[in-house]
N, C-alpha and C positions, 0 to 999 in steps of 0.2 A: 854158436853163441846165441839162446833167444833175446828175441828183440823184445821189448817192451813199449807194450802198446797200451794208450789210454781207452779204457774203453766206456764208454759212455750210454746211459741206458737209452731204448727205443723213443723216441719222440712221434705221435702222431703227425701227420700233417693235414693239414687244413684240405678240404676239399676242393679241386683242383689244381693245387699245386702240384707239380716235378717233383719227383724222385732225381731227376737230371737230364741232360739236355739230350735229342737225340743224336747217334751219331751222323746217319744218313739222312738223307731226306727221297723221298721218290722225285722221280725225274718225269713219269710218269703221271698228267693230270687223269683225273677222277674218270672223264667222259672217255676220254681214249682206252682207259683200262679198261673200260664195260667193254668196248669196241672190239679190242684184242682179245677179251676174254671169253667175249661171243663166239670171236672166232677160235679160238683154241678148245672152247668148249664143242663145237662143229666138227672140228677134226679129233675130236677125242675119242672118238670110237673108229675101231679099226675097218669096218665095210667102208664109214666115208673117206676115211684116211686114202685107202683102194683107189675109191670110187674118182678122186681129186688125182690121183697119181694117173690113173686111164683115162681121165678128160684132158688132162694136161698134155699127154703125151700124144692124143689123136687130133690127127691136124681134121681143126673142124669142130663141127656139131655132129652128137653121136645120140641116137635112137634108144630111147628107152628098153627097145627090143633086143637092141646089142649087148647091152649091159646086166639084163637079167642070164643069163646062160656062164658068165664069168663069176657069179656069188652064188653060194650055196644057200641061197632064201631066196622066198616066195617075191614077186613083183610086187604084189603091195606095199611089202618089209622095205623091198628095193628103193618104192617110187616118198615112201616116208624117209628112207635116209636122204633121198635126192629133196625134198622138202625140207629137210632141216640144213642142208646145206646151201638153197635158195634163201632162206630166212637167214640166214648168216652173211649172204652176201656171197659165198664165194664163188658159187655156181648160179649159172643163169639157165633159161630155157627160151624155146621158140616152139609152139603149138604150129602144126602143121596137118591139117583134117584130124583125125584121133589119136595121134602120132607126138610125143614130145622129144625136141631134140635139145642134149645139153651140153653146156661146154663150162671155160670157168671162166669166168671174170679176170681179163688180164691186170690188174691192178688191186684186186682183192687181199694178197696174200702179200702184197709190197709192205704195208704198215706193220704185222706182225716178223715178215723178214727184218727189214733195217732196224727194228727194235731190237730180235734176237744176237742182231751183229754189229 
């Protein structure tokens, strides 16, 4: 049986008015998103994704020099991903004569955790 509907021609509307209400809202304020997003953007690439898996698992601070011979790229390649994951937060370091040891930030990877979950 079709239904019969009034149909009614397009109306513009006024500049900023709704179309309608949203359904959701974020729960998520503005500053923390950047925060997480930093961080998800850190771990977006798969050597740091690694790199965060073998600092986490080695009790301690681990040598720059350990951690080249485990990636198939050059240390420089190596000590730029270990710098974008300092600038992120999630990994830290300790200078020891010419020597950098790194480990992760125990608390870095909490705020994007209990958000995921």
């Amino acid at each position: 049986m079709p239904a019969d509907l009034a149909l009614a021609p397009k109306q513009k509307r006024p500049a900023g008015v709704r179309c309608c209400e949203p359904v959701v809202y974020p729960d998520v304020d503005r500053e923390h998103a950047r925060r997480m997003a930093a961080l998800a953007k850190a771990l977006g690439d798969p050597i740091r994704l690694q790199l965060v898996d073998v600092l986490r698992k080695h009790a301690g601070k681990v040598c720059v020099c350990e951690l080249v011979p485990l990636f198939d790229v050059s240390q420089p390649t190596l000590s730029h991903h270990l710098k974008v994951l300092r600038e992120a937060g999630v990994v830290d370091s300790e200078r020891v004569g010419l020597w950098a040891f790194y480990y992760v930030v125990p608390d870095a990877l909490e705020e994007l955790n209990a958000w995921l979950s």
